[in-house]
ZADRENNU-343084 format. One record per atom (N, C-alpha, C): residue number from 0; x, y, z; residue in one letter; chain; atom name. Coordinates in nm, 3 decimals, padded with zeros to 5 digits, always signed. Layout:
    k       px       py       pz  r  c   a
  NUM        X        Y        Z  A  A  CA
...
This chain:
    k       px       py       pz  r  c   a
    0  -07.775  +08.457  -02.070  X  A   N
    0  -07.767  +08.570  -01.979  X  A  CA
    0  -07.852  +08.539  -01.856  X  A   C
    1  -07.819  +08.569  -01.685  X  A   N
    1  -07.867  +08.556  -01.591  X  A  CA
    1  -07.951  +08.643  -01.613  X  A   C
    2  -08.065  +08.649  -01.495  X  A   N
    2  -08.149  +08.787  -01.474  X  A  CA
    2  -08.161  +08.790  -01.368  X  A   C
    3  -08.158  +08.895  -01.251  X  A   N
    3  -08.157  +08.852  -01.131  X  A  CA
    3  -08.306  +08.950  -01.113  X  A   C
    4  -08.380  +08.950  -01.037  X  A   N
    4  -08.525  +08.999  -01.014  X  A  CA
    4  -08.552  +09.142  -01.079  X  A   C
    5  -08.468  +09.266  -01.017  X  A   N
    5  -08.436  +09.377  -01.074  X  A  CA
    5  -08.447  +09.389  -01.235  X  A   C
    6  -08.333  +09.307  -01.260  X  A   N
    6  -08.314  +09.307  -01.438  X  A  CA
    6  -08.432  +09.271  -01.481  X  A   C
    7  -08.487  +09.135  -01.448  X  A   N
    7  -08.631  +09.063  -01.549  X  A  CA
    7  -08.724  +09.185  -01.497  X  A   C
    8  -08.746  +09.249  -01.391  X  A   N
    8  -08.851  +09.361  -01.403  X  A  CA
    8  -08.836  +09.471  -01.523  X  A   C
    9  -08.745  +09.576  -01.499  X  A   N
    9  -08.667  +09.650  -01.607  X  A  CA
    9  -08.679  +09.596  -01.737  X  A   C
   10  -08.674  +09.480  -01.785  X  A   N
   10  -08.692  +09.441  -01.894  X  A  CA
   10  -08.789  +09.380  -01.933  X  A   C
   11  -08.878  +09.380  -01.859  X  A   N
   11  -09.037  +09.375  -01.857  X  A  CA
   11  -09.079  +09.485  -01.901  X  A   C
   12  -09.089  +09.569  -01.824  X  A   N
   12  -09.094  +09.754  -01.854  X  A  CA
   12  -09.060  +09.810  -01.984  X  A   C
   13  -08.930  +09.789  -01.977  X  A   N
   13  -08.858  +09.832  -02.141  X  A  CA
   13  -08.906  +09.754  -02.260  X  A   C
   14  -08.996  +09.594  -02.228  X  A   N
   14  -09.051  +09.562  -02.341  X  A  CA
   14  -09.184  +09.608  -02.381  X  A   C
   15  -09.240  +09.636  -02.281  X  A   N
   15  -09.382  +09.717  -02.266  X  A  CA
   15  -09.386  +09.818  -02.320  X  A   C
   16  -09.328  +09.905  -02.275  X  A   N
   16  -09.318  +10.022  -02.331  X  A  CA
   16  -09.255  +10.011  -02.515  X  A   C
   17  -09.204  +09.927  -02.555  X  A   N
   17  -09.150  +09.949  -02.726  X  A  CA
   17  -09.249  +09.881  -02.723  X  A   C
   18  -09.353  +09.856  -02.714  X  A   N
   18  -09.451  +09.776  -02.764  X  A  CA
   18  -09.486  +09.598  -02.754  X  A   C
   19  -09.383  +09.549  -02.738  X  A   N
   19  -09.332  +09.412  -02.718  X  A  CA
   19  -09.424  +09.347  -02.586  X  A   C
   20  -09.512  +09.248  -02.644  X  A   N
   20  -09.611  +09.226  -02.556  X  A  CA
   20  -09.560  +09.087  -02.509  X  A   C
   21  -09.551  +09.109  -02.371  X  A   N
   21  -09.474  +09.018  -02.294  X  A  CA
   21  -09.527  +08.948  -02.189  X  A   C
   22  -09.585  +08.832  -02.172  X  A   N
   22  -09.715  +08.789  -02.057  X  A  CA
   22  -09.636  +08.807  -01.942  X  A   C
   23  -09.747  +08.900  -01.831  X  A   N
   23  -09.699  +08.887  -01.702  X  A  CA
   23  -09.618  +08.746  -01.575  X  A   C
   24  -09.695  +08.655  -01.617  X  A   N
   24  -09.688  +08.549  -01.581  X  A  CA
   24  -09.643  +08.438  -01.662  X  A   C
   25  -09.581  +08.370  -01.630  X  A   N
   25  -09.572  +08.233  -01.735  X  A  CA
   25  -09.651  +08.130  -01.671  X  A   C
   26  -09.695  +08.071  -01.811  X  A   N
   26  -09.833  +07.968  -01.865  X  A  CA
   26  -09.759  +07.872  -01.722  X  A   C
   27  -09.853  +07.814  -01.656  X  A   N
   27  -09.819  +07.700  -01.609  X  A  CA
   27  -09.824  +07.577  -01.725  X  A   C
   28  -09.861  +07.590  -01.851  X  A   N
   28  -09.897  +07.440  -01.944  X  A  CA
   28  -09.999  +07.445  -02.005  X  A   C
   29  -09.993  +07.417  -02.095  X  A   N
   29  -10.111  +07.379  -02.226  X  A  CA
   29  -10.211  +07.295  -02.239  X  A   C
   30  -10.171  +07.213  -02.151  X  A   N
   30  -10.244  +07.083  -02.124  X  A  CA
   30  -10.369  +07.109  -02.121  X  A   C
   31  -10.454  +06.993  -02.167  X  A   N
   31  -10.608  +07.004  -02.125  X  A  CA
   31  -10.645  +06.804  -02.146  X  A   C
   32  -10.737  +06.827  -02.082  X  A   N
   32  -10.827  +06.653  -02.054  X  A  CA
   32  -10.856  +06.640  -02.159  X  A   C
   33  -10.857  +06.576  -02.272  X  A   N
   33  -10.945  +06.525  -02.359  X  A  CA
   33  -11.051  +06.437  -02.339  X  A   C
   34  -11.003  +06.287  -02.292  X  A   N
   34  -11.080  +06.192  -02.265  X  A  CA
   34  -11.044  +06.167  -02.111  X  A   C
   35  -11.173  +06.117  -02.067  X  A   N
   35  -11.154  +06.057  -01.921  X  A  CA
   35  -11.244  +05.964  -01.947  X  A   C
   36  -11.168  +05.844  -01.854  X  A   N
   36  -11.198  +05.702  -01.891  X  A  CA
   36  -11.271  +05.642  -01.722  X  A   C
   37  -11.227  +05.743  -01.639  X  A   N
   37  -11.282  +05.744  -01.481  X  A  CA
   37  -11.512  +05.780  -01.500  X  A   C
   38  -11.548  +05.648  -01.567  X  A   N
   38  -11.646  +05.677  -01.581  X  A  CA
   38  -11.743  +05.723  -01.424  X  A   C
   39  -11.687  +05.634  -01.335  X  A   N
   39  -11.788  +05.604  -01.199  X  A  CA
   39  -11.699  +05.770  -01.090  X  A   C
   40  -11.632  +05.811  -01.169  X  A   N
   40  -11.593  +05.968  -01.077  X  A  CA
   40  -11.701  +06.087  -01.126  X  A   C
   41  -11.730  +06.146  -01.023  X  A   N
   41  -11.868  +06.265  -01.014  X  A  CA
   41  -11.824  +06.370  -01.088  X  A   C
   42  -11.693  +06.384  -01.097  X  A   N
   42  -11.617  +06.513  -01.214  X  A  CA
   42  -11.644  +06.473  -01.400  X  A   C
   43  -11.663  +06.342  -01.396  X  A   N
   43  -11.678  +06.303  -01.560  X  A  CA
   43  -11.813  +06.311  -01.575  X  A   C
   44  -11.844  +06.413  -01.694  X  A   N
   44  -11.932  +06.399  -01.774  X  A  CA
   44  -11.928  +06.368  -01.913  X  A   C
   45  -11.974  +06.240  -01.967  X  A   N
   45  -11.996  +06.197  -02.091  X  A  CA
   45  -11.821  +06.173  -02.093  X  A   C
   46  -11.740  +06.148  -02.030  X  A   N
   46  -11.612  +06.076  -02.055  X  A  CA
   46  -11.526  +06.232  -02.060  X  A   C
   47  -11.555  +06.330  -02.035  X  A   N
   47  -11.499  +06.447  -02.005  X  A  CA
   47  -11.463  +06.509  -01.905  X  A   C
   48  -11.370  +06.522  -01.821  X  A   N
   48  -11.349  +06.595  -01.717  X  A  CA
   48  -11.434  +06.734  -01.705  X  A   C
   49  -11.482  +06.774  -01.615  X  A   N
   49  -11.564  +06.904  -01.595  X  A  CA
   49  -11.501  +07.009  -01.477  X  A   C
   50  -11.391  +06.987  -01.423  X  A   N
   50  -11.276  +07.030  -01.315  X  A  CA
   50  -11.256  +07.162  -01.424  X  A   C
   51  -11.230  +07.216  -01.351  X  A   N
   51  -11.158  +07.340  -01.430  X  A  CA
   51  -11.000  +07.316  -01.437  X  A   C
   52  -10.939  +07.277  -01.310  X  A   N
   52  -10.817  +07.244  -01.293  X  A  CA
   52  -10.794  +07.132  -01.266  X  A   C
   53  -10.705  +06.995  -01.224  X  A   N
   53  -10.667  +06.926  -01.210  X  A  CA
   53  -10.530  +06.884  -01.108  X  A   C
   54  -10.533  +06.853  -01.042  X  A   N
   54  -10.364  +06.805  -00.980  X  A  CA
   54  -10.391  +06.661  -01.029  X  A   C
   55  -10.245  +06.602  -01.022  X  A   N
   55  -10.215  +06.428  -01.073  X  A  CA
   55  -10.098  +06.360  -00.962  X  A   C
   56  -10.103  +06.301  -00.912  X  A   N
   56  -09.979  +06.218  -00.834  X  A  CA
   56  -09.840  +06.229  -00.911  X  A   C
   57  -09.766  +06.158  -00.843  X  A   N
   57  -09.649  +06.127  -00.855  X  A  CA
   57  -09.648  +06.022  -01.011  X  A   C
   58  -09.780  +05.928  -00.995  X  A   N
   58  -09.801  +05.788  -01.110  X  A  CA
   58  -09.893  +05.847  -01.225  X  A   C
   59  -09.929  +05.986  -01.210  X  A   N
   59  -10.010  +06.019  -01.304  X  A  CA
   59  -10.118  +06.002  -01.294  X  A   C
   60  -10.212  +05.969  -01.178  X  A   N
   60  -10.334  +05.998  -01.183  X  A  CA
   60  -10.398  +06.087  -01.074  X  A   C
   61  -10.531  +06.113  -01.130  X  A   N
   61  -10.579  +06.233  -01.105  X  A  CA
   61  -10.613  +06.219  -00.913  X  A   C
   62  -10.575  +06.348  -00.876  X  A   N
   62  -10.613  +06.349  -00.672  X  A  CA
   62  -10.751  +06.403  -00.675  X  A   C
   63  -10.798  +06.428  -00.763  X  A   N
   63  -10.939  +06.500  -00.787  X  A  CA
   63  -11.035  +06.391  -00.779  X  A   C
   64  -11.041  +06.249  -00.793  X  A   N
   64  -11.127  +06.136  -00.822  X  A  CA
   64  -11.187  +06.113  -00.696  X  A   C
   65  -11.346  +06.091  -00.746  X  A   N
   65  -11.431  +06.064  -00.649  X  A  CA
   65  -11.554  +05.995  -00.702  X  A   C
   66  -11.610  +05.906  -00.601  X  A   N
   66  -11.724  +05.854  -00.687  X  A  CA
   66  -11.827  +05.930  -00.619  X  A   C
């Protein structure tokens, strides 16, 4: 089924209201840093990213890196 802006509101509403808890927003992603291997960047501590957020290139690495 389409939803065109109208409808997904309305049915936002109508899930709210029966109780049906429905996140305002959708998750941008689950993701999180585990390991960072960018020892000589000022964001790693103890091999951990400390960024709250992150952007990554096109090749997958991080635009956040700095020494």
């Amino acid at each position: 089924m389409k939803l065109i802006k109208a409808d997904w509101q309305r049915q936002l509403k109508d899930d709210l209201r029966a109780g049906r808890n429905r996140p305002m927003f959708p998750k941008l992603g689950g993701s999180k840093v585990k390991v960072c291997k960018a020892t000589l960047c000022t964001n790693n501590e103890k091999e951990r990213c400390v960024l709250e957020s992150i952007n990554v290139n096109d090749s997958g690495m991080c635009t956040s890196y700095s020494e």
